[in-house]
Every structure is written in C-alpha cells, then in structure tokens.
N, CA, C, O and CB atoms as a CASP TS submission, in Angstrom:
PFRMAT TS
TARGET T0000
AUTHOR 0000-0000-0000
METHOD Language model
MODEL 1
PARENT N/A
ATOM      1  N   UNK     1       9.186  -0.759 -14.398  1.00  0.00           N
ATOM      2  CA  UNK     1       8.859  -0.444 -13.018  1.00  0.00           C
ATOM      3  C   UNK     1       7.411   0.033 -12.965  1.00  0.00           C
ATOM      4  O   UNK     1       6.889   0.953 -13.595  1.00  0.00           O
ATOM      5  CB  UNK     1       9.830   0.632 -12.437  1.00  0.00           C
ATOM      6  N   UNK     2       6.924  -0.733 -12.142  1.00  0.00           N
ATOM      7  CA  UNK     2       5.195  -0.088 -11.417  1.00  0.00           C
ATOM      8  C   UNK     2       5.761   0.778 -10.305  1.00  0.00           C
ATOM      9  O   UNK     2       6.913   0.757  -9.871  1.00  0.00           O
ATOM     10  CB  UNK     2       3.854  -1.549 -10.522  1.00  0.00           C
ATOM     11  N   UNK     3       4.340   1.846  -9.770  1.00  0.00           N
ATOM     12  CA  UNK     3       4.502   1.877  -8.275  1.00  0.00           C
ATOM     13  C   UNK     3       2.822   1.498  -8.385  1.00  0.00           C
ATOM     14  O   UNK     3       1.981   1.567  -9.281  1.00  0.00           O
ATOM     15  CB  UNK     3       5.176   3.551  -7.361  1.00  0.00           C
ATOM     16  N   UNK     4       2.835   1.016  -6.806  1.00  0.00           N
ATOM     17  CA  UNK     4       1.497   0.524  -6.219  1.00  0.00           C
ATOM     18  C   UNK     4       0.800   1.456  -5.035  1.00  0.00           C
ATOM     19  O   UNK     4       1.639   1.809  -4.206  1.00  0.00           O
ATOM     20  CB  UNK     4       1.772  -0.942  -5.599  1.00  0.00           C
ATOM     21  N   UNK     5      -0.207   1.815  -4.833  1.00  0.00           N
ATOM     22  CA  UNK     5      -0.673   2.803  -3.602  1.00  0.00           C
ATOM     23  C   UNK     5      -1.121   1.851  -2.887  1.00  0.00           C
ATOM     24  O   UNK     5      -1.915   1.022  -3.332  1.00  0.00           O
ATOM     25  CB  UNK     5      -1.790   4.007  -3.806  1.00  0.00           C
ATOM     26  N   UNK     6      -0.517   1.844  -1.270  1.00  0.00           N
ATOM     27  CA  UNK     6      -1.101   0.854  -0.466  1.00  0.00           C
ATOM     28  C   UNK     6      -2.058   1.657   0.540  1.00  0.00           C
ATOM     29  O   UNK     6      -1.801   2.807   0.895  1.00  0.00           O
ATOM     30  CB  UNK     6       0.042  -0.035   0.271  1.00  0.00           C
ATOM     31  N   UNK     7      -3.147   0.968   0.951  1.00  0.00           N
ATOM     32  CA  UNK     7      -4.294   1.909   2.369  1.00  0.00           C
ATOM     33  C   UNK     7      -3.926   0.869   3.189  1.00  0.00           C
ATOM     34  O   UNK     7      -3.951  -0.330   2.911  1.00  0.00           O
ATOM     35  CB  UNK     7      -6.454   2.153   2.237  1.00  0.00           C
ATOM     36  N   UNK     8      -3.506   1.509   4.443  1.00  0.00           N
ATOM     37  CA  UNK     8      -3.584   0.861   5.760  1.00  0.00           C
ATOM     38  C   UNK     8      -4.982   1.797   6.690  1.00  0.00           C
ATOM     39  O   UNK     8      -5.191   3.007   6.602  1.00  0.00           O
ATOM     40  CB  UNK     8      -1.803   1.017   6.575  1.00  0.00           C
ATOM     41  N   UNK     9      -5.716   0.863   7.481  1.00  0.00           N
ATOM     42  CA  UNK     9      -6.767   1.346   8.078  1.00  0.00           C
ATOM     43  C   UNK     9      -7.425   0.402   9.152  1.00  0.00           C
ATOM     44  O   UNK     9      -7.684  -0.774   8.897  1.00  0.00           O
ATOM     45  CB  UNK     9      -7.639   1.702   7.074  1.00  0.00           C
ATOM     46  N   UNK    10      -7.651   0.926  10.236  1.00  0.00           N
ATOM     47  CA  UNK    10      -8.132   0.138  11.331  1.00  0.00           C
ATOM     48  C   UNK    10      -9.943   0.162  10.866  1.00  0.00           C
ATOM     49  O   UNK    10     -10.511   1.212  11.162  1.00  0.00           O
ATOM     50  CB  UNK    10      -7.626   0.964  13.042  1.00  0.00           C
ATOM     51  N   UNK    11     -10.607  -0.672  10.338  1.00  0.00           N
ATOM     52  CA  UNK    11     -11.802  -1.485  10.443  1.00  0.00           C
ATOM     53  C   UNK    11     -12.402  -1.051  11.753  1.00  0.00           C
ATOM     54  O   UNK    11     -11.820  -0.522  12.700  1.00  0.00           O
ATOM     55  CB  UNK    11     -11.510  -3.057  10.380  1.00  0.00           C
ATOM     56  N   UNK    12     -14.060  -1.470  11.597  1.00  0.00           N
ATOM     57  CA  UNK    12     -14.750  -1.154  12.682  1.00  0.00           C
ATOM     58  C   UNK    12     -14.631  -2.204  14.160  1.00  0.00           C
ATOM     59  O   UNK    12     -14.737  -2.061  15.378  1.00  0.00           O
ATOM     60  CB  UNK    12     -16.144  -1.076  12.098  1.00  0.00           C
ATOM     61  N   UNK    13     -14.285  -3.535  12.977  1.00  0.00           N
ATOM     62  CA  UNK    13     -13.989  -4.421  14.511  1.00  0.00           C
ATOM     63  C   UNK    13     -12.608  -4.656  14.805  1.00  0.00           C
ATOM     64  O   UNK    13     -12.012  -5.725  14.941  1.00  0.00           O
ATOM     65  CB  UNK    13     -14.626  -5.980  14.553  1.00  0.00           C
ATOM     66  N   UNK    14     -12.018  -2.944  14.911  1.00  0.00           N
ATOM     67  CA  UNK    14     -10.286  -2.810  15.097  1.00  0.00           C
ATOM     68  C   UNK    14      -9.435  -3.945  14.847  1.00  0.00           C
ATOM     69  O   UNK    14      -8.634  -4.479  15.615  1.00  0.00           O
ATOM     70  CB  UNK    14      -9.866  -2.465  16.549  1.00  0.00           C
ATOM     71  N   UNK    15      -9.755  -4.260  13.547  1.00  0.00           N
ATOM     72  CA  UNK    15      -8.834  -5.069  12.431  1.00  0.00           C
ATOM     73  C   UNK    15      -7.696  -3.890  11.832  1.00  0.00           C
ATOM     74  O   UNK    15      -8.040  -2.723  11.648  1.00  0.00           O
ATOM     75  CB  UNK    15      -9.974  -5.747  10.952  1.00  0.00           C
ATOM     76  N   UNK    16      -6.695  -4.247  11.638  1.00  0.00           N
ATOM     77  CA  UNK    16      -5.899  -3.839  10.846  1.00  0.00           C
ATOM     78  C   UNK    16      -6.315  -4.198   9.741  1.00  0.00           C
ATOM     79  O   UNK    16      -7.078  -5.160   9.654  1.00  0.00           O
ATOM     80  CB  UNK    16      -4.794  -4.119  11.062  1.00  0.00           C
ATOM     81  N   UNK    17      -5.876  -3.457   8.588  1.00  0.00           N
ATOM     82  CA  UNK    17      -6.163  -3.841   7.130  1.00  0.00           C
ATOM     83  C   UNK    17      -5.401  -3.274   6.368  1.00  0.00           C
ATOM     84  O   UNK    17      -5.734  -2.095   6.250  1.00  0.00           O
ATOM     85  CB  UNK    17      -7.389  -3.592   6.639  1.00  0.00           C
ATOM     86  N   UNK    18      -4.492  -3.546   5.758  1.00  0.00           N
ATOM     87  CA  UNK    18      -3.501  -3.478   4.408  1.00  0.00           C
ATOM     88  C   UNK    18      -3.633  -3.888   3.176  1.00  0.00           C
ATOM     89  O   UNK    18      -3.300  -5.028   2.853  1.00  0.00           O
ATOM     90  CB  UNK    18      -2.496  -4.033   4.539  1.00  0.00           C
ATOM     91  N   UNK    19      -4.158  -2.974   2.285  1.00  0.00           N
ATOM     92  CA  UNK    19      -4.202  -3.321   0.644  1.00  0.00           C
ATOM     93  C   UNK    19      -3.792  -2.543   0.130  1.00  0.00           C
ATOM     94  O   UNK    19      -3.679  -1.367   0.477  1.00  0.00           O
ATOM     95  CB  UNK    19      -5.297  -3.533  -0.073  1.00  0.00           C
ATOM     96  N   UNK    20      -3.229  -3.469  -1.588  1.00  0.00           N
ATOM     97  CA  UNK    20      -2.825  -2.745  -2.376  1.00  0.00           C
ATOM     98  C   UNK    20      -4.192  -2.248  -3.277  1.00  0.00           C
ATOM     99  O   UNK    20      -4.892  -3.133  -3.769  1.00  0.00           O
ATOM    100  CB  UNK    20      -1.705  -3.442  -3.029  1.00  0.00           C
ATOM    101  N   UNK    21      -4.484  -1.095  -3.443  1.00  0.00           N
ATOM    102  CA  UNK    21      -5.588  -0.265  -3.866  1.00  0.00           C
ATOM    103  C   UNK    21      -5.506  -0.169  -5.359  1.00  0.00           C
ATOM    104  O   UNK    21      -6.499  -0.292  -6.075  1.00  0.00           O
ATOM    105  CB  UNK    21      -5.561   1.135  -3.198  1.00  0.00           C
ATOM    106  N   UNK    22      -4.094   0.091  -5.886  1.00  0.00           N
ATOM    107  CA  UNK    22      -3.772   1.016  -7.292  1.00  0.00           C
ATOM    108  C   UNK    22      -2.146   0.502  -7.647  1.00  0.00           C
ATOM    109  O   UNK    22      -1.086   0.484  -7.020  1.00  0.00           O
ATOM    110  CB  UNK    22      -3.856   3.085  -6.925  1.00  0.00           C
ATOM    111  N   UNK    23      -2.563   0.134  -8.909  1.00  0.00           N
ATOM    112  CA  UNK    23      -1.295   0.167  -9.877  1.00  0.00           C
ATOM    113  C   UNK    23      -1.196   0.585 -11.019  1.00  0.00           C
ATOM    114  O   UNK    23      -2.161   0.509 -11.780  1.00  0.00           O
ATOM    115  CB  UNK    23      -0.842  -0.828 -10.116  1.00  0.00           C
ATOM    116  N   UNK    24      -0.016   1.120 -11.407  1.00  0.00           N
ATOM    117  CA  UNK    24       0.591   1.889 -12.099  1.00  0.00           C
ATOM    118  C   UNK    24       1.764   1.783 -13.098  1.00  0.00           C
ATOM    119  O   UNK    24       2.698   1.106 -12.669  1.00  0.00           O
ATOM    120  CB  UNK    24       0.792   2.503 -11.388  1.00  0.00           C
ATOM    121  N   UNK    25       1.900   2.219 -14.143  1.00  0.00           N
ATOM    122  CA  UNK    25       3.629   2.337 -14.597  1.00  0.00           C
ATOM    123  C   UNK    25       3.838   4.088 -14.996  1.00  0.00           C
ATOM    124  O   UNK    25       4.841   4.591 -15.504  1.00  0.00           O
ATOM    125  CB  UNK    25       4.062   1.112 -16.388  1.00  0.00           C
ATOM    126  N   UNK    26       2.347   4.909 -14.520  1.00  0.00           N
ATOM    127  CA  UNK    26       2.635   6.331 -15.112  1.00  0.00           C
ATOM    128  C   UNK    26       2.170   7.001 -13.678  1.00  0.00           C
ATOM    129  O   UNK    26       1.170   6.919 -12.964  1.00  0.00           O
ATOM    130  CB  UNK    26       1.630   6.857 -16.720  1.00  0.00           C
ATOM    131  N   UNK    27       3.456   7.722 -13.633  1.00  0.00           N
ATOM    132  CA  UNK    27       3.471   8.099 -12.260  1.00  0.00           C
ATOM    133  C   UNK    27       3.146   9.500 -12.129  1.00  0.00           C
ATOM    134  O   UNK    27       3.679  10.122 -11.210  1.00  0.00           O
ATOM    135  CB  UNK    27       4.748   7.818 -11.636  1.00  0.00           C
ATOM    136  N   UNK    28       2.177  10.215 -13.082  1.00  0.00           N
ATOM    137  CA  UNK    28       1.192  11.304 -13.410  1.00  0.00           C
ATOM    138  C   UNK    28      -0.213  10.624 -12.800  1.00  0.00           C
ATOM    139  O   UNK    28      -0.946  11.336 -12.114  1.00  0.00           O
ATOM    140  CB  UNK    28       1.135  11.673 -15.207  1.00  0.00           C
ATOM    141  N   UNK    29      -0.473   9.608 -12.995  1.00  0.00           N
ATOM    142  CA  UNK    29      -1.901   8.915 -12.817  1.00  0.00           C
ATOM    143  C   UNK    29      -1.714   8.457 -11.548  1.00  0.00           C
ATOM    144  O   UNK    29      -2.747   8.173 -10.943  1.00  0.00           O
ATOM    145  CB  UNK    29      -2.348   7.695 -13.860  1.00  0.00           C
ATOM    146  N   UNK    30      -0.342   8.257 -10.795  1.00  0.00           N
ATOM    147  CA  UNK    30      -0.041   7.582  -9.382  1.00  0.00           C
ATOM    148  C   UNK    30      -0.664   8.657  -8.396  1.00  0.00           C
ATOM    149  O   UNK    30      -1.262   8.368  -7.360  1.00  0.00           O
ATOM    150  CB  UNK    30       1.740   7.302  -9.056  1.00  0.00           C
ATOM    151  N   UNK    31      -0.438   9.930  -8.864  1.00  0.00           N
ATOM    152  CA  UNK    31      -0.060  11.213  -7.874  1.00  0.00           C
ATOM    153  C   UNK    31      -1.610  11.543  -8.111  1.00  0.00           C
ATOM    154  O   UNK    31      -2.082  11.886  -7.027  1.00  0.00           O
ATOM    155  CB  UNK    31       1.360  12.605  -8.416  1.00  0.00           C
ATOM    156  N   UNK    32      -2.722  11.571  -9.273  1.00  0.00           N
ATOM    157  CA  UNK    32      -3.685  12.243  -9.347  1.00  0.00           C
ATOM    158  C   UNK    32      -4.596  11.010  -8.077  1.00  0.00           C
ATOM    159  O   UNK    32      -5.445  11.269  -7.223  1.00  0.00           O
ATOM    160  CB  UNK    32      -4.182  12.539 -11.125  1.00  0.00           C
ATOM    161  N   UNK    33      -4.031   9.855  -8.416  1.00  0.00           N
ATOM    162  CA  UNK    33      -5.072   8.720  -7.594  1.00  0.00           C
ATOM    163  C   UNK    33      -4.510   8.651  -6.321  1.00  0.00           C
ATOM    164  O   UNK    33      -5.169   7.902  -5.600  1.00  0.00           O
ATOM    165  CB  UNK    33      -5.159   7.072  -8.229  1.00  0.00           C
ATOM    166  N   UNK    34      -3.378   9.230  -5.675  1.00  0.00           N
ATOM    167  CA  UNK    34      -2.846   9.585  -4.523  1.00  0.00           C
ATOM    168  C   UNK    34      -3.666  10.709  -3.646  1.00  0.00           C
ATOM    169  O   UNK    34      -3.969  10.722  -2.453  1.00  0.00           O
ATOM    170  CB  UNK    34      -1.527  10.002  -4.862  1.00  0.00           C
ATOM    171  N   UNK    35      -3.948  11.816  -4.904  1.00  0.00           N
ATOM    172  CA  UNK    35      -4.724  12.758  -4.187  1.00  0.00           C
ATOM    173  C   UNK    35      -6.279  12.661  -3.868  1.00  0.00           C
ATOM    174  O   UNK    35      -6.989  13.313  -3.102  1.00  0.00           O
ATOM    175  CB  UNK    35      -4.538  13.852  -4.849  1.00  0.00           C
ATOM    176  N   UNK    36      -6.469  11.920  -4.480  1.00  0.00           N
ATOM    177  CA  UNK    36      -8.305  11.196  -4.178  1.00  0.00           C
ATOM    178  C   UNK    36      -8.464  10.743  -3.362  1.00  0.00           C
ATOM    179  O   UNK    36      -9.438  10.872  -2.621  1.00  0.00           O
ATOM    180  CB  UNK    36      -8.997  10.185  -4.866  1.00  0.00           C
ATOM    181  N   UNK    37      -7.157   9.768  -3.183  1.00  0.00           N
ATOM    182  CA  UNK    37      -7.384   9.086  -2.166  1.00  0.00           C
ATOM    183  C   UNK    37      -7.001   9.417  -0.904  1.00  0.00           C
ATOM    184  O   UNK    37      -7.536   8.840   0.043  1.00  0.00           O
ATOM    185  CB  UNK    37      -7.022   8.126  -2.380  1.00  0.00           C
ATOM    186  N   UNK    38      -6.244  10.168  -0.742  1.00  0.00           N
ATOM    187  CA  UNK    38      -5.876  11.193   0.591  1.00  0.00           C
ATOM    188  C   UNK    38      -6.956  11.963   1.506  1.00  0.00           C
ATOM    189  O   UNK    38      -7.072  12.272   2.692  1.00  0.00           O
ATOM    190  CB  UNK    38      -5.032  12.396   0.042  1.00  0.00           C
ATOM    191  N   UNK    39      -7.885  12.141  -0.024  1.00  0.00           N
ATOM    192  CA  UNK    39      -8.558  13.406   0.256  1.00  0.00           C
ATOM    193  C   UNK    39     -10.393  12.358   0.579  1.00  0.00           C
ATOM    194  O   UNK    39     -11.377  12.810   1.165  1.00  0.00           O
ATOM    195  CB  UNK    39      -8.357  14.864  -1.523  1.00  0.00           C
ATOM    196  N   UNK    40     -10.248  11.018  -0.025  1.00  0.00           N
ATOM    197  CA  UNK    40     -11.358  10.279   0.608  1.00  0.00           C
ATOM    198  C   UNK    40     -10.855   9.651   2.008  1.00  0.00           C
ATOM    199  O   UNK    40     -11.678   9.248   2.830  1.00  0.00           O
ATOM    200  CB  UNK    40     -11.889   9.108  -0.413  1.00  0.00           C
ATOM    201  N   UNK    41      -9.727   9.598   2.198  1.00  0.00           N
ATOM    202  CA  UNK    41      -9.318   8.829   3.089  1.00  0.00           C
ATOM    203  C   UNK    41      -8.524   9.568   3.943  1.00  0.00           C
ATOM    204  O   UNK    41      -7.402   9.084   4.087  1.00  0.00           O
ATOM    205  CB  UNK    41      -8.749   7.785   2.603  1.00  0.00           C
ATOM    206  N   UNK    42      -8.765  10.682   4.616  1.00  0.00           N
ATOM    207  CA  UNK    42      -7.649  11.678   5.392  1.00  0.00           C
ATOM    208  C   UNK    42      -6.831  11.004   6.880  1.00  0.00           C
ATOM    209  O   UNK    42      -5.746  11.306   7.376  1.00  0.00           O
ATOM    210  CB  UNK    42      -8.625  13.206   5.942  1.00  0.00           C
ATOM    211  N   UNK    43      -7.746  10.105   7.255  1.00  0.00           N
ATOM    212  CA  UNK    43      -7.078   9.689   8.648  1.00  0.00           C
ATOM    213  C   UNK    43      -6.443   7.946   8.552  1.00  0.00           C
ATOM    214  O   UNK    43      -6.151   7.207   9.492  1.00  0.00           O
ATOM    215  CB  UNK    43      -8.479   9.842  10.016  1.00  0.00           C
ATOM    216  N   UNK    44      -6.389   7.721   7.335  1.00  0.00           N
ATOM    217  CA  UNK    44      -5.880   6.360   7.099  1.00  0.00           C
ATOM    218  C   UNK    44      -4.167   6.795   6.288  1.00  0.00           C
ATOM    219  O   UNK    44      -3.717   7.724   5.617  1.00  0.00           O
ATOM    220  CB  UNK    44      -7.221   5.345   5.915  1.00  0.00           C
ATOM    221  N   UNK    45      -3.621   5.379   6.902  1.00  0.00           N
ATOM    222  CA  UNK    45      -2.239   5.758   5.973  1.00  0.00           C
ATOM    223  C   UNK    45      -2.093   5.066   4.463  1.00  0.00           C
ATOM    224  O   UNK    45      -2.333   3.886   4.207  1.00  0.00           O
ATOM    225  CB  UNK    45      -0.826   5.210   6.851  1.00  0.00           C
ATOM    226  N   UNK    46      -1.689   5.975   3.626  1.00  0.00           N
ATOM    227  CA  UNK    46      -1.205   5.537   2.234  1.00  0.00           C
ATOM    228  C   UNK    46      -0.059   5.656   1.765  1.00  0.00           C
ATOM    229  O   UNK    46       0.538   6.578   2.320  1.00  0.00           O
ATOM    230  CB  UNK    46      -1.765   6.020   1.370  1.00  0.00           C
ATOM    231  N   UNK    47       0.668   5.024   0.809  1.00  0.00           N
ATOM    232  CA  UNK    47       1.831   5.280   0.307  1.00  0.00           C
ATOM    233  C   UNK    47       2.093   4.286  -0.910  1.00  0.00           C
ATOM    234  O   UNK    47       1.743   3.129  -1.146  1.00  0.00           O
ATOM    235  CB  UNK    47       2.823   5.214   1.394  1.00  0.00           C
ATOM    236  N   UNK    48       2.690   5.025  -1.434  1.00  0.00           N
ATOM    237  CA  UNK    48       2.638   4.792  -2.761  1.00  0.00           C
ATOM    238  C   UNK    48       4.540   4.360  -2.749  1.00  0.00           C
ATOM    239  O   UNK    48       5.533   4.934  -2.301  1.00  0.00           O
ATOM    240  CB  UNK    48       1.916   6.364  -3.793  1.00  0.00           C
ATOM    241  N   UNK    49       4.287   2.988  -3.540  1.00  0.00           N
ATOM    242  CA  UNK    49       5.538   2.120  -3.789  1.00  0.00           C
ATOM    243  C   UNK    49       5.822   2.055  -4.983  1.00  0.00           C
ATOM    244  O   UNK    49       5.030   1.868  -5.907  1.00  0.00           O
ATOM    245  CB  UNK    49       5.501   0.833  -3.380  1.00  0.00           C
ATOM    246  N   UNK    50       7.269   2.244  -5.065  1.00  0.00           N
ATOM    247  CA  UNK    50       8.263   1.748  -6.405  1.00  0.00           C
ATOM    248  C   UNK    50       8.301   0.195  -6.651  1.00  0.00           C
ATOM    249  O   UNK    50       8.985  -0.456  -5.861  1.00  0.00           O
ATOM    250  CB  UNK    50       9.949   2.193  -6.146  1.00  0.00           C
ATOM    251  N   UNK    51       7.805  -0.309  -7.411  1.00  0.00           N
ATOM    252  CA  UNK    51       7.758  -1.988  -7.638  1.00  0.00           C
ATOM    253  C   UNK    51       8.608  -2.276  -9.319  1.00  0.00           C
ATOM    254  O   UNK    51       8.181  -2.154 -10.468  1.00  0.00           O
ATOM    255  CB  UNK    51       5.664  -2.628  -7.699  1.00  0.00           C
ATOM    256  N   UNK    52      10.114  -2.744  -8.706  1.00  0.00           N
ATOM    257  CA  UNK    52      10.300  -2.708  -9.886  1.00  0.00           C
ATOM    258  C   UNK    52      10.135  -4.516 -10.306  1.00  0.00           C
ATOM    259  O   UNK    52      10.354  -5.503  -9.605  1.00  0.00           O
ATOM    260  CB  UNK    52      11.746  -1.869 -10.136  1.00  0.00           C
ATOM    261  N   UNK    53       9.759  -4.423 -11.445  1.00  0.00           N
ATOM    262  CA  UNK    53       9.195  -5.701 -11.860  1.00  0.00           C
ATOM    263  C   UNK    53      10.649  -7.241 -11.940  1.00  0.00           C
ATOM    264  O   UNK    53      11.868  -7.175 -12.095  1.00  0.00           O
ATOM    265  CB  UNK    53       8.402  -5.217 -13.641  1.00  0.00           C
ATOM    266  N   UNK    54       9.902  -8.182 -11.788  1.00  0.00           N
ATOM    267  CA  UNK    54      11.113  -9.597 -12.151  1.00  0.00           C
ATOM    268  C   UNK    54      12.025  -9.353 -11.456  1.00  0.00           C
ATOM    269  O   UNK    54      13.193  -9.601 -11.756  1.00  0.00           O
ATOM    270  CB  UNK    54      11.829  -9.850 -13.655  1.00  0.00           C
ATOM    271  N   UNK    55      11.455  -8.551  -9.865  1.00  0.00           N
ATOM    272  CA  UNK    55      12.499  -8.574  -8.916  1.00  0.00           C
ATOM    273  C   UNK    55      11.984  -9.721  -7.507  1.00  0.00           C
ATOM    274  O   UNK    55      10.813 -10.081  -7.389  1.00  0.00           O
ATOM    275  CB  UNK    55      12.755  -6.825  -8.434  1.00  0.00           C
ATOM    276  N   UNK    56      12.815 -10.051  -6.785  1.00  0.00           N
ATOM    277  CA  UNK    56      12.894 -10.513  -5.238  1.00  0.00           C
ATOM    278  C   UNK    56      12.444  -9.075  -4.811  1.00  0.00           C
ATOM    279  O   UNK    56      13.061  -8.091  -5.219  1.00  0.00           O
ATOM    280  CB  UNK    56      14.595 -11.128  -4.535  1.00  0.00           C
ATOM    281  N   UNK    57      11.599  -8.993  -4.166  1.00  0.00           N
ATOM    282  CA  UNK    57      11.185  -7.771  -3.184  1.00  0.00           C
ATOM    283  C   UNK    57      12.085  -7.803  -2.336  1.00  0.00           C
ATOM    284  O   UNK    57      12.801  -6.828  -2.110  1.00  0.00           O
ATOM    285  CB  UNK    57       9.841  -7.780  -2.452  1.00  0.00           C
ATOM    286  N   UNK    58      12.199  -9.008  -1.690  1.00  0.00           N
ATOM    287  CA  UNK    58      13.129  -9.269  -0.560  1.00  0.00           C
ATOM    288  C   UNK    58      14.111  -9.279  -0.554  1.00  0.00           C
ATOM    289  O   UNK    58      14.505  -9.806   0.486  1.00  0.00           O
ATOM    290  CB  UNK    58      13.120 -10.056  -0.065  1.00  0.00           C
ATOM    291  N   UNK    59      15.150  -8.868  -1.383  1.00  0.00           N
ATOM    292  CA  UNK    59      16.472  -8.773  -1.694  1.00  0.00           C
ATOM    293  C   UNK    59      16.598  -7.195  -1.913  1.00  0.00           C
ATOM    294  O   UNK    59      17.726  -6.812  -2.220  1.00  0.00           O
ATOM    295  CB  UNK    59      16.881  -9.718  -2.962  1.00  0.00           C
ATOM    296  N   UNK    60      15.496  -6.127  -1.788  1.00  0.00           N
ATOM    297  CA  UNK    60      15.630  -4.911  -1.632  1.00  0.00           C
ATOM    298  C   UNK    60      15.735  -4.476  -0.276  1.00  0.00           C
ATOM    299  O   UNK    60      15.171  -5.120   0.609  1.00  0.00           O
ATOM    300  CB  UNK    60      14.727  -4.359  -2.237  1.00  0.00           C
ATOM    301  N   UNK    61      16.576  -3.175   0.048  1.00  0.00           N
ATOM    302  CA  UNK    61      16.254  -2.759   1.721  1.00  0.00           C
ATOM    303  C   UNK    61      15.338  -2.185   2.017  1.00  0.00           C
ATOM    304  O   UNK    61      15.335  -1.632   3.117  1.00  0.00           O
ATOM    305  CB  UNK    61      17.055  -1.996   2.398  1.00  0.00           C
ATOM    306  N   UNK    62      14.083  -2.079   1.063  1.00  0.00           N
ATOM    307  CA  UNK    62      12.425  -1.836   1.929  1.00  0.00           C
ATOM    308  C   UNK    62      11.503  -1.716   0.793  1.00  0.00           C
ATOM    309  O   UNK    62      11.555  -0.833  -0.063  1.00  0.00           O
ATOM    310  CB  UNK    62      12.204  -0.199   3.019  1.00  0.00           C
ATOM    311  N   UNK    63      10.614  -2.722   0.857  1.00  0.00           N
ATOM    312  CA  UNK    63       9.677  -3.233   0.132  1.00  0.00           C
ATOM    313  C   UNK    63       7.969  -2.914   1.028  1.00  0.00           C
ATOM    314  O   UNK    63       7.627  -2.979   2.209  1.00  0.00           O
ATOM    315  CB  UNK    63      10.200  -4.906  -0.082  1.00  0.00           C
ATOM    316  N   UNK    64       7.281  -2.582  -0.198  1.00  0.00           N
ATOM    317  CA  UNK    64       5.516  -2.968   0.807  1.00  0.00           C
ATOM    318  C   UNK    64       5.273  -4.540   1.828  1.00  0.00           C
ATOM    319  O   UNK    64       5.165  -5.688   1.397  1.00  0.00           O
ATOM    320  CB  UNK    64       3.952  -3.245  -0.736  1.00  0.00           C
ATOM    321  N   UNK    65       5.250  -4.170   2.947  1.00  0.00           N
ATOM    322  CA  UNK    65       5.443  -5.217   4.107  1.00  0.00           C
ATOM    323  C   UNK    65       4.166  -4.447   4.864  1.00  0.00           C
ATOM    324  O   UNK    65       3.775  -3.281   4.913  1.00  0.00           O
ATOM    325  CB  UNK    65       7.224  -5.280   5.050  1.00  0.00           C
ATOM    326  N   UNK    66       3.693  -5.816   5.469  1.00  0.00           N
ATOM    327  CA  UNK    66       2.904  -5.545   6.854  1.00  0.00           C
ATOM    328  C   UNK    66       3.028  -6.224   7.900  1.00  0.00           C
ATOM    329  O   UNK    66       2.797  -7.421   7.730  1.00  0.00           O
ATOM    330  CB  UNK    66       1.676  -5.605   6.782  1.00  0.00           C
ATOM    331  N   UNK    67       3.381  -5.837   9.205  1.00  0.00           N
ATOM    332  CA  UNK    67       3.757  -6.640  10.332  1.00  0.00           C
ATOM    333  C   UNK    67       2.127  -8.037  10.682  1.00  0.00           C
ATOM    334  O   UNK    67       0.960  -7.752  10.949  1.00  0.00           O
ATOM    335  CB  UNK    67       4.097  -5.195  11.853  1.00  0.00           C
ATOM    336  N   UNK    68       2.576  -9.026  10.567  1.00  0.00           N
ATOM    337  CA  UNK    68       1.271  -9.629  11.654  1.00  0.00           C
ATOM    338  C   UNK    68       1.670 -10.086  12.879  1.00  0.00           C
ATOM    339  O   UNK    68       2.700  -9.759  13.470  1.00  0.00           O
ATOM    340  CB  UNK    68       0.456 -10.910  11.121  1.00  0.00           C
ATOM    341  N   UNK    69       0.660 -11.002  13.319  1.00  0.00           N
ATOM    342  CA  UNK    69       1.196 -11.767  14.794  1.00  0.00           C
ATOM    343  C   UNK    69       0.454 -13.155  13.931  1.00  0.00           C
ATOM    344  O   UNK    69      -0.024 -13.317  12.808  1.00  0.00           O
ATOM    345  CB  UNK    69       0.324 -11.084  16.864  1.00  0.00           C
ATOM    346  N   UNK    70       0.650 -13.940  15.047  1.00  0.00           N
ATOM    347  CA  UNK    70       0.193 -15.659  14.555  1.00  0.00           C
ATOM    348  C   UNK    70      -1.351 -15.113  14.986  1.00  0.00           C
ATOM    349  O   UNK    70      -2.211 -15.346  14.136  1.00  0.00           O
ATOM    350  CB  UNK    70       1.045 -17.488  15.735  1.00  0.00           C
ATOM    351  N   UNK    71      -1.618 -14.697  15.714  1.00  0.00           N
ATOM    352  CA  UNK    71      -3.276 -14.469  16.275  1.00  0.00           C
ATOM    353  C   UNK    71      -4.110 -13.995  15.477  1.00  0.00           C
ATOM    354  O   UNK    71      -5.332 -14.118  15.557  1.00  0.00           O
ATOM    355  CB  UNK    71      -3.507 -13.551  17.371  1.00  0.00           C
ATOM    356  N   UNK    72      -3.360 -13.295  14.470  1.00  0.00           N
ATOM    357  CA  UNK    72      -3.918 -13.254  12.621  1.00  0.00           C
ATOM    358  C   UNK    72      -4.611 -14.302  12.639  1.00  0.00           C
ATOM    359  O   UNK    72      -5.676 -14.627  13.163  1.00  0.00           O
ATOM    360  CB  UNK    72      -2.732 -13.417  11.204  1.00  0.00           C
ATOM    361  N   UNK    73      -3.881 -14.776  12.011  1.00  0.00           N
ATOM    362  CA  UNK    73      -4.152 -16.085  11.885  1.00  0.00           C
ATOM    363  C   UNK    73      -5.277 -17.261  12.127  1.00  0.00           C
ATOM    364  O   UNK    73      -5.513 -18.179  11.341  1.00  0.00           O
ATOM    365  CB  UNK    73      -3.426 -16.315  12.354  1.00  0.00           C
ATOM    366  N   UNK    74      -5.992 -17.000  13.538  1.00  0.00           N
ATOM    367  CA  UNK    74      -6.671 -17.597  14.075  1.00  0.00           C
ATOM    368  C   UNK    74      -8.512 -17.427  13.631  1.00  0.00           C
ATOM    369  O   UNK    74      -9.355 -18.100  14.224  1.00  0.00           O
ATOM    370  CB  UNK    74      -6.162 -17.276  15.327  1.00  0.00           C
TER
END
C-alpha cells in the first residue's frame, strides 16, 4: 500500500486544478510532507490517500476522484 497527497486549487484563470503532488509507502514521510504542504498551501485543499496497489480503484467505495464537466474538455 502507497498513500498519495492530492492539492486541489483554483488557478488564476479560475481553473480548477487537481494533482497528485506526493507518494509514499512510509506514512512518517506522508504526515511530515502533509505539514509543508498545509503550511505552503493554507487556503487550498489537500488530502492524503490510501492507494492500495494491483487494485481497481473503482471497485473501492471512495477512491482519489475529481468531478469534471465536458466543457473541460474544450
């Protein structure tokens, strides 16, 4: 099992933006790079995911997801 730290953050040309920032399998190094990044990033959301490996994400009841629209897209 990894966990991954994801940043969600609205951009200057009010883009949404979702990345995975940080991965892990030592979840001492998850929490120290959790707090850096909290503390560079106070008004953006983060969270840090359980990824367990040689799995379907999608066959779990809640995985790292980001909503779009088709206008993404465009």
């Amino acid at each position: 099992m990894i966990k991954i730290i994801v940043h969600a953050y609205v951009n200057c040309e009010n883009k949404a933006i979702v990345e995975v920032v940080f991965a892990s399998s030592d979840e001492s190094i998850i929490s120290i790079k959790m707090a850096e990044l909290t503390s560079k990033y106070p008004n953006d959301y983060l969270a840090a995911y359980d990824l367990p490996l040689d799995t379907d994400l999608t066959t779990l009841s809640h995985y790292p997801s980001v909503e779009i629209g088709k206008e993404d897209f465009n």
